[in-house]
N, C-alpha and C positions, 0 to 999 in steps of 0.2 A: 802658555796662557789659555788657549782655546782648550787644551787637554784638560785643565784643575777648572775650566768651568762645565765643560760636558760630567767631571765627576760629582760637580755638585748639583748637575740635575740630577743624574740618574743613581745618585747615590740614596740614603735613608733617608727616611721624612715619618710624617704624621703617622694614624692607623687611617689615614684615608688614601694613603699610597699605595697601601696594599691591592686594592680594588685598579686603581688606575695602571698598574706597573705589575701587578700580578706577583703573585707569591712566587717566591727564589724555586722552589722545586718543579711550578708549572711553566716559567719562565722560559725552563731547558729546551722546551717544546718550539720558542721562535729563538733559539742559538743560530747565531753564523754557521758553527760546527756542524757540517753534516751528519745528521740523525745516522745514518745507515752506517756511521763508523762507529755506534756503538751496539754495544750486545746487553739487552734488558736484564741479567743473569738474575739478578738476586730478586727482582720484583715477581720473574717467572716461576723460580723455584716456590717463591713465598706463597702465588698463588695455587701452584702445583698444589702444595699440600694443603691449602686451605680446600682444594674443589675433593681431591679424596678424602681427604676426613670429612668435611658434609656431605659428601656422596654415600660413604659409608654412614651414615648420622643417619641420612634422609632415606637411607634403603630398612635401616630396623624402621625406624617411622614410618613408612609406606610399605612395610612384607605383606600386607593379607592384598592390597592392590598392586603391585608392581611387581617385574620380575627381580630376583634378585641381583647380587652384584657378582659378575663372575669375569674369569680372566678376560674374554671380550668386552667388555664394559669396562673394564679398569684399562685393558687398552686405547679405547675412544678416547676415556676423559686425556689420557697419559697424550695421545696423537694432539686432543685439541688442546691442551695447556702447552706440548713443546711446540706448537707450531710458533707461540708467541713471539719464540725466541728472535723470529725473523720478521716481526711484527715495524720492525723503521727501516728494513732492506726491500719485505716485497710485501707491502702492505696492502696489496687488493691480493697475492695469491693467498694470504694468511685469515683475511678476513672470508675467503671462501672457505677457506680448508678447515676453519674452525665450525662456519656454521653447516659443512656436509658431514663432519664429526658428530657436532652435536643433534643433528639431523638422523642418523645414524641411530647415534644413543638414544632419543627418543621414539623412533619406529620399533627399535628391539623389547620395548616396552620398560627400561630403565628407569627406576624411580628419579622422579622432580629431583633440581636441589642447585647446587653453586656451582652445574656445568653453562650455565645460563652466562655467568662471570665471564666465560672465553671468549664468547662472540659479542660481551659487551666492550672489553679491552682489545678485541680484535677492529670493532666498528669504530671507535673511540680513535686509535691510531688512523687509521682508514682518512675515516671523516676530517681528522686534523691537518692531513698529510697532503688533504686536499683530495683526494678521492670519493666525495662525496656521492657518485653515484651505483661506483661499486660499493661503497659497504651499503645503499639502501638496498642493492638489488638480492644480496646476498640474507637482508633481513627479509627481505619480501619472500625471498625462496625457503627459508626455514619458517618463515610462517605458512607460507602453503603446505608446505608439508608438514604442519603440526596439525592445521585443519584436516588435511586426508585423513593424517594417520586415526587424530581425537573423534571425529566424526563419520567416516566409511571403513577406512582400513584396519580399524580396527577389530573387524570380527578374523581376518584373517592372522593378526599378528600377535605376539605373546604381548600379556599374558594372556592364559584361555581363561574367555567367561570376562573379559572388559567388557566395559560399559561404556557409552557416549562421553565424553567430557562436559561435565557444570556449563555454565552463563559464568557463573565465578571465576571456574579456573580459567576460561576463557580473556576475561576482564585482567585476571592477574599478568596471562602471558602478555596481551596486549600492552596492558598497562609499562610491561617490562621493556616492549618495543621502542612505545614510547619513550620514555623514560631515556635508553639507551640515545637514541636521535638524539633527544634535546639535550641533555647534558653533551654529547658530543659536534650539534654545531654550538651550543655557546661558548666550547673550547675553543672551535676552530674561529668565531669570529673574535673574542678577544685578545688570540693569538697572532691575527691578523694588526688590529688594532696595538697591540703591544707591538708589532716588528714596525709597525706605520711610526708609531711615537718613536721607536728606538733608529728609523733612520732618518727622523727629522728634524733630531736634534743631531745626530752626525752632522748632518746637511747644514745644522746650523753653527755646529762648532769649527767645520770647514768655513763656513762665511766668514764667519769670527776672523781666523786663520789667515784667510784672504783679504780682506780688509786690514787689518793689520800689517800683513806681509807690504800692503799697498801703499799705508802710510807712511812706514818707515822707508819704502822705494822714493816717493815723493819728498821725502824729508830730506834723503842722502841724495838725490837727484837737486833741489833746491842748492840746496849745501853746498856742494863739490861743483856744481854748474857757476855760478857766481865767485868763488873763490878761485877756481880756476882759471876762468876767465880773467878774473883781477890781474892773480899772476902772471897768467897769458902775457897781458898786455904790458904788464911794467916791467917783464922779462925782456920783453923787447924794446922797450926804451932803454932797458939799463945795456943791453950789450951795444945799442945804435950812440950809448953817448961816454959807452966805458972809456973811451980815449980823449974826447973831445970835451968834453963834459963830465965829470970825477964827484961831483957835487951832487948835477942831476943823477946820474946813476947813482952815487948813496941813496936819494932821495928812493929809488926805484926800488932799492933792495930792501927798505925800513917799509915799504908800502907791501911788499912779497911777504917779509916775516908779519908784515902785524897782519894780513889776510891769512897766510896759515897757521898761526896760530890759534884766528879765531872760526877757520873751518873746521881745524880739531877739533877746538872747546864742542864742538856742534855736533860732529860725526859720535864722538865719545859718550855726548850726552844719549844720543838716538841708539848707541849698542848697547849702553846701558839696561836701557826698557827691554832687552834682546835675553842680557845675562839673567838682569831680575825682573823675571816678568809682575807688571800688578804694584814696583817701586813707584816712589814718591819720586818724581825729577827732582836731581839736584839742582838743576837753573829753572826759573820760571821759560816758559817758551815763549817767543821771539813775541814782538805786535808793533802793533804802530809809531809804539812811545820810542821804539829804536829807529824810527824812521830817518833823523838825525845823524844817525852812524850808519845806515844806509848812502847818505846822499856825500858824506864825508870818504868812504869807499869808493863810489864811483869818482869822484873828485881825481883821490889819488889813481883813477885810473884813466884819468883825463876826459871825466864826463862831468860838464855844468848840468845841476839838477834841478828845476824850480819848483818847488810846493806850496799850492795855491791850496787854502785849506788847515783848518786843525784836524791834525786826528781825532776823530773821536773813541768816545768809549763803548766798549763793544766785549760782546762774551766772547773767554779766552777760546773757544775753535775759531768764532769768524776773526778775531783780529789775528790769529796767527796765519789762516787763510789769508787776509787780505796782506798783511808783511809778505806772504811769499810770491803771493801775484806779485807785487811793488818790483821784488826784488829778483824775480824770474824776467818780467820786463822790463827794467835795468840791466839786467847780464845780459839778454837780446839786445838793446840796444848800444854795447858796449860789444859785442860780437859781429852783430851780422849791420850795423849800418854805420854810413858814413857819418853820420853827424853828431857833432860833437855838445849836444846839447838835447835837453830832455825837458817834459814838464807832465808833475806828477800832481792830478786834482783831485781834493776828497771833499765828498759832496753827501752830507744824510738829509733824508727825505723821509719823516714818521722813520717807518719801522725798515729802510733800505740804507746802507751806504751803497756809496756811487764810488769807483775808482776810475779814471781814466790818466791813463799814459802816454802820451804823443812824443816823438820825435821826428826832425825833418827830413832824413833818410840823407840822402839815397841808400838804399840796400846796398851792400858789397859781395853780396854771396850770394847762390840760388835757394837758400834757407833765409829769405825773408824775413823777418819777425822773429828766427827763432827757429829750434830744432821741433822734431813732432814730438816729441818725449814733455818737452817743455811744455807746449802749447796743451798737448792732453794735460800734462798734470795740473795746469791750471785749470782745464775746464771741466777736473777730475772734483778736484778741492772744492771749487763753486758750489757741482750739482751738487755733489754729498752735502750742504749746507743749503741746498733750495735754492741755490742763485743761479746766476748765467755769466758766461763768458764772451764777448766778440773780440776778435781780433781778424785785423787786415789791412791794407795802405788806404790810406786817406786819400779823398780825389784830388787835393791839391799837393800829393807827394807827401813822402813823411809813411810812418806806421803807428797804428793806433790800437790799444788794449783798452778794454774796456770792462770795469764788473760791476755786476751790483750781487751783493751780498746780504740778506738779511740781519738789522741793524739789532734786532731785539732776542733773546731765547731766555730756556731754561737758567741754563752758568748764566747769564749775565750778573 
């Protein structure tokens, strides 16, 4: 259940999901799957030869200024494109080793062109990966050393007879710097923000999950507590009067089948929602209006039950909340206390009902009121619906449950 509904978040939607949830290829970037288990092959070749062919492009375009392209120079570019290869394994030594290449290639006097591309795919990874202060340091460091070379170094290094670098070209490298940074923190913040959303709806389909798992604990906990108990106890009337009494013990065993039978109907109904998650129940779920066949159970179980009060009507969580308090403290007091006699009040007030349950004790066990399992999942059911639970002995002997439950909602 919680799984088919995490798919239908993070599954398709609008063209406005794109922006939120990020395109399927830049996505890869916040994978669970550890980046460094893959090898970038095909995007590194594809660049490969995009930087030699405009290297080669940009060197006839710039032959009367630049030197030309020779086996050193095609070796640079060839060093700073396979460095890539290891661009989501060691991505600060990659994002250096691209911009001392390219560093390199432009002190030999190597014409402009798309060696520029390595140190932006190299920064790119760097900065996403979270290393965002080696790849600036590594920009900073091929920019100093574009300034040397464009502005002093250049009378000693080829070609001979360069000239100072433009305001322009200067603007353009900049501009490149630029460029490079900001496209790559907005990678890294919206890649951040996409793993934020993507584990917070885990988070949320886990809650799902646990809630769920919680209600159907409380449900088979209700269930199997109270029929058990029934049996319990008329088990033991029927073996105390199998001899003596033939009659009474029938009596005992027709109170055993009709209670197990109808904790099946109940267990069966709750595995159901288990097989098929998101089905329609085949029985409506329990409430007040069964409260009659409540007090007719305890009956056969040798508990007089007095209900002071009409049910009222109430949205189907809190009345099936309130049936299970009734009937959690009913099977307490058919377990843990001596008295044979009980009284169950229903009280609304505006927007509250009131339940209170009294009987006159004495306990018989050191589990007063009831197991912890019980008491929690009462006071489980309540808060999940805004209410409150007390329970504890009454000063004048006896044990007392007490709810109030929010009388009004949404389902009502």
């Amino acid at each position: 259940m919680a799984g088919m509904d995490e798919l239908q978040v993070s599954g398709g939607g609008g063209p406005g999901r794109w922006w939120r949830h990020g395109p399927p290829w830049l996505r890869r970037w916040a994978d669970d799957e550890p980046r460094a288990a893959r090898w970038p092959w095909r995007s590194t070749l594809l660049l490969t030869a995009f930087v030699l062919a405009g290297s080669t492009f940009a060197a006839h375009a710039q032959e009367a200024e630049r030197a030309p392209l020779d086996p050193f120079a095609r070796a640079l570019l060839l060093v700073a494109c396979g460095l890539l290869l290891w661009r989501h394994r060691y991505p600060v030594a990659v994002v250096f080793g691209t911009s001392v290449a390219v560093a390199l290639y432009l002190g030999a006097g190597y014409p402009y062109g798309p060696v520029f591309f390595t140190v932006a795919v190299a920064c790119f990874g760097a900065v996403v990966a979270g290393h965002r202060r080696a790849a600036w340091t590594a920009l900073g460091i091929l920019c100093a050393v574009h300034l040397l070379v464009a502005h002093w170094l250049y009378r000693w290094l080829p070609p001979s007879g360069d000239t100072p670098a433009s305001f322009g070209q200067e603007i353009v490298v900049t501009g490149w710097l630029v460029a490079i940074v900001a496209v790559a923190e907005l990678a890294r913040t919206r890649r951040e923000q996409w793993a934020g959303e993507r584990a917070e709806r885990a988070r949320a389909a886990r809650r799902r999950a646990d809630e769920e798992r919680l209600r159907i604990a409380r449900e088979l906990h209700d269930v199997l507590a109270h029929s058990l108990s029934v049996i319990n106890v008329q088990a033991g009337v029927g073996l105390a009067l199998l001899d003596s009494d033939p009659n009474q013990a029938r009596t005992a065993l027709t109170t055993i089948k009709s209670a197990s039978k109808e904790a099946l109907g109940d267990v069966r109904q709750v595995l159901d929602t288990l097989r098929a998650p998101g089905a329609a129940p085949r029985a409506p779920a329990p409430g007040l209006d069964r409260l009659p066949e409540l007090v007719e159970q305890a009956a056969r179980a040798g508990l007089t039950v007095d209900v002071l009060g009409e049910p009222p009507r109430l949205p189907p969580g809190t009345d099936l909340a309130a049936f299970r308090i009734v009937q959690e403290a009913l099977t307490n007091v058919v377990r843990h206390s001596g008295s044979r006699h009980a009284r169950v009040r229903l009280e609304r007030a505006g927007g509250t009902v009131r339940l209170r349950i009294d009987d006159d004790g004495p306990a018989t066990g050191a589990d007063a009121g009831g197991s912890g399992n019980g008491l929690a999942g009462m006071r489980e059911r309540a808060a999940a619906l805004g209410g409150t639970i007390e329970a504890g002995p009454r000063p004048d002997g006896g044990f007392r449950v007490l709810a109030e439950l929010p009388a009004e909602g949404e389902d009502q």
